[in-house]
TORTORDREN-564959 format. One record per residue: residue in one letter; x negated, y, z negated of N, C-alpha, C in turn. Coordinates in steps of 0.2 Angstrom, whole numbers, plus 5000, padded with zeros to 4 digits. Each point is the difference from the previous one (the first is absolute). Example, Ala and Ser with C-alpha at 12.3 -4.5 7.8 and 13.67 -1.06 7.14 Angstrom:
2
{'a',{4934,4972,4961},{5004,5006,5000},{4996,5006,5000}}
{'s',{5002,5005,5004},{4996,5006,4999},{5004,5005,4997}}
***
This chain:
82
{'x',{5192,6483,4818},{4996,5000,5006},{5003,5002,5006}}
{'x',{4997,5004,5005},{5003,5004,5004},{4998,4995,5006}}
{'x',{5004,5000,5007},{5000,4994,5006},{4993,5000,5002}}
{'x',{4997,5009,4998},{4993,5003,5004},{4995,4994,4996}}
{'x',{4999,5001,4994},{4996,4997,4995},{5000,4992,5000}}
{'x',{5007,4999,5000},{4999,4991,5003},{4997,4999,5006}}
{'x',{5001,5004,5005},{4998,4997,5006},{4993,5000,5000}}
{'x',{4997,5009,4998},{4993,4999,4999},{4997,4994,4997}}
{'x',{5004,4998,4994},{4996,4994,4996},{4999,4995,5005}}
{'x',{5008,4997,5002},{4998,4992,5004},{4995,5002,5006}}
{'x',{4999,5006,5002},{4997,5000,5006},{4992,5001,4998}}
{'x',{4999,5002,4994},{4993,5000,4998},{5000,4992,4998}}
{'x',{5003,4997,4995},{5000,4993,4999},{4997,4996,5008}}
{'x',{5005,5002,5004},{4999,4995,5005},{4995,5001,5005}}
{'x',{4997,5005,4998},{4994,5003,5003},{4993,4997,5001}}
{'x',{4999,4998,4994},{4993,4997,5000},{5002,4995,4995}}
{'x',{4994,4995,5000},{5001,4993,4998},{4995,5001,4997}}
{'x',{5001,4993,4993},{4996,5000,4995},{4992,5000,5002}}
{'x',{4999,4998,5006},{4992,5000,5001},{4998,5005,5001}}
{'x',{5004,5005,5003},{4998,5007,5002},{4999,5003,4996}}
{'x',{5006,5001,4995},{5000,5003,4993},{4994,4998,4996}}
{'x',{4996,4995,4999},{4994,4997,4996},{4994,5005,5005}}
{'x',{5001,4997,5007},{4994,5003,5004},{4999,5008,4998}}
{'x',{5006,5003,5000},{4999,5008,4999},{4998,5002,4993}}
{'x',{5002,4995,4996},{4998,5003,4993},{4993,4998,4999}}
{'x',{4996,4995,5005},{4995,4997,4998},{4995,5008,5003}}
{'x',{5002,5003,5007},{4998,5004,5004},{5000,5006,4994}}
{'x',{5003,5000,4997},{5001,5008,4995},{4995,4998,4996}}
{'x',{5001,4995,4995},{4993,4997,4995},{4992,5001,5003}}
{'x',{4999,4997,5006},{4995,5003,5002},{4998,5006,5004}}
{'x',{5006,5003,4999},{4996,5010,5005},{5001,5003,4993}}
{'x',{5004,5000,4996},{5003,5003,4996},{4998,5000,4991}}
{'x',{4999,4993,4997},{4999,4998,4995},{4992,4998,4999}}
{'x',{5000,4997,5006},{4992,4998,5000},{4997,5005,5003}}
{'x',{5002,5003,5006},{4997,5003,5005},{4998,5006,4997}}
{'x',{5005,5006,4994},{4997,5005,4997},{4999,4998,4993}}
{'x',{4997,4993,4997},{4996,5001,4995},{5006,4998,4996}}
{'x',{5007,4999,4999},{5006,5004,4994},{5000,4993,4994}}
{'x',{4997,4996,5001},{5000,4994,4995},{4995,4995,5001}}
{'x',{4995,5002,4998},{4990,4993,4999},{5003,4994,4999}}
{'x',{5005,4999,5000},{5001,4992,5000},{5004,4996,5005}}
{'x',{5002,5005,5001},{5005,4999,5010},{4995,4995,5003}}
{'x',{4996,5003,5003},{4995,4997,5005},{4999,4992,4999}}
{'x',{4997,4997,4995},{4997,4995,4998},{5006,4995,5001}}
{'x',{5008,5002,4996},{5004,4995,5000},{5003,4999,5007}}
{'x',{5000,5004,5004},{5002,4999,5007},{4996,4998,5004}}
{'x',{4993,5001,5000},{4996,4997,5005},{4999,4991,4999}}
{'x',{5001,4998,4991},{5000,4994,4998},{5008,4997,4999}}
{'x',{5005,5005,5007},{5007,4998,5000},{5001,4998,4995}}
{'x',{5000,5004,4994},{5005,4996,4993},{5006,5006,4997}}
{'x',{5002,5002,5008},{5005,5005,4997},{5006,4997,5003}}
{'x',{5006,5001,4996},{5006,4994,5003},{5004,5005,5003}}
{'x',{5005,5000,5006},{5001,5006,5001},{5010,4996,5002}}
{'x',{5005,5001,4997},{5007,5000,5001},{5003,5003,5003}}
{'x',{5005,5000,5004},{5005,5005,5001},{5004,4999,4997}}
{'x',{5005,5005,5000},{5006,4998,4994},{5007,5000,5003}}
{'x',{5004,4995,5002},{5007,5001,5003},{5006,5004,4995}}
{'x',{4998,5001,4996},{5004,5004,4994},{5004,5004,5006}}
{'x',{5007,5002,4998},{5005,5003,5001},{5001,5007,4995}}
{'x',{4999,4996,4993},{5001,5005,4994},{4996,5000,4996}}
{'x',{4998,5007,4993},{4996,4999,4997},{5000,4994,4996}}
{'x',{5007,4997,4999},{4998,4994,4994},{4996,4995,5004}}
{'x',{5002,4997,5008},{4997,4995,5003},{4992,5002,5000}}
{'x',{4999,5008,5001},{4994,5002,5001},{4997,4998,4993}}
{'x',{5001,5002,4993},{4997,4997,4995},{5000,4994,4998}}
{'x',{5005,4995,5004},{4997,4992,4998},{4996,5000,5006}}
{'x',{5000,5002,5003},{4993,4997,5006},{4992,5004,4995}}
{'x',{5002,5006,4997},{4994,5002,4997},{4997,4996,4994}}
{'x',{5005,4999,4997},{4999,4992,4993},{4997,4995,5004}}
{'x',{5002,4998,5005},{4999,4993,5002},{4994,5001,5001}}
{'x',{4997,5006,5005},{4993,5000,5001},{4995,5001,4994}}
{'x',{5002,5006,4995},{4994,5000,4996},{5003,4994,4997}}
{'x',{5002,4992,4999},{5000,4996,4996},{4995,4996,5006}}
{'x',{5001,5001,5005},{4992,4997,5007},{4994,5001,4996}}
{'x',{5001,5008,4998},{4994,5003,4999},{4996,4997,4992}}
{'x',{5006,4999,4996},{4998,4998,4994},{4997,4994,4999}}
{'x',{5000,4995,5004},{5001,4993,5001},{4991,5000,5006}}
{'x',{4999,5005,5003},{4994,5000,5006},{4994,4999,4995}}
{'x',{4997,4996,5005},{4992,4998,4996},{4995,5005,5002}}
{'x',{4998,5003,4998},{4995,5008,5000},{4995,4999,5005}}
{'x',{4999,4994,4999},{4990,4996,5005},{5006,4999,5008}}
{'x',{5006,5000,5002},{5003,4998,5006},{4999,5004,5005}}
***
């Protein structure tokens, strides 16, 4: 990894915080996902807040893939009616 590429990373990292990163992805979901139609089922789970939304502090692919195991193991475990 080149000084340039680190730096961008920690400075992206330290840019925005986990609430912002959820607000912004929640901001896409509705102009974007919901807003042009791209999934009939978007709508209904977000209005009845049943979408869980994480950050991920992952550094590398492997840490990136046990945070994605942990969460579909959330997923798999979640009660369908919540």
């Amino acid at each position: 990894m080149t000084d340039t590429t680190q730096n961008r990373q920690e400075t992206s990292a330290a840019t925005f915080s986990d609430d912002e990163i959820v607000a912004q992805t929640k901001l896409w979901l509705e102009r974007a996902v919901i807003g042009l139609n791209l999934c009939p089922f978007a709508k209904s789970v977000h209005i009845k807040n049943q979408i869980r939304y994480v950050v991920s502090p992952a550094q590398t692919p492997e840490e990136l893939a046990a945070d994605l195991v942990a969460e579909l193991e959330v997923l798999a475990e979640a009660n369908p009616e919540k």
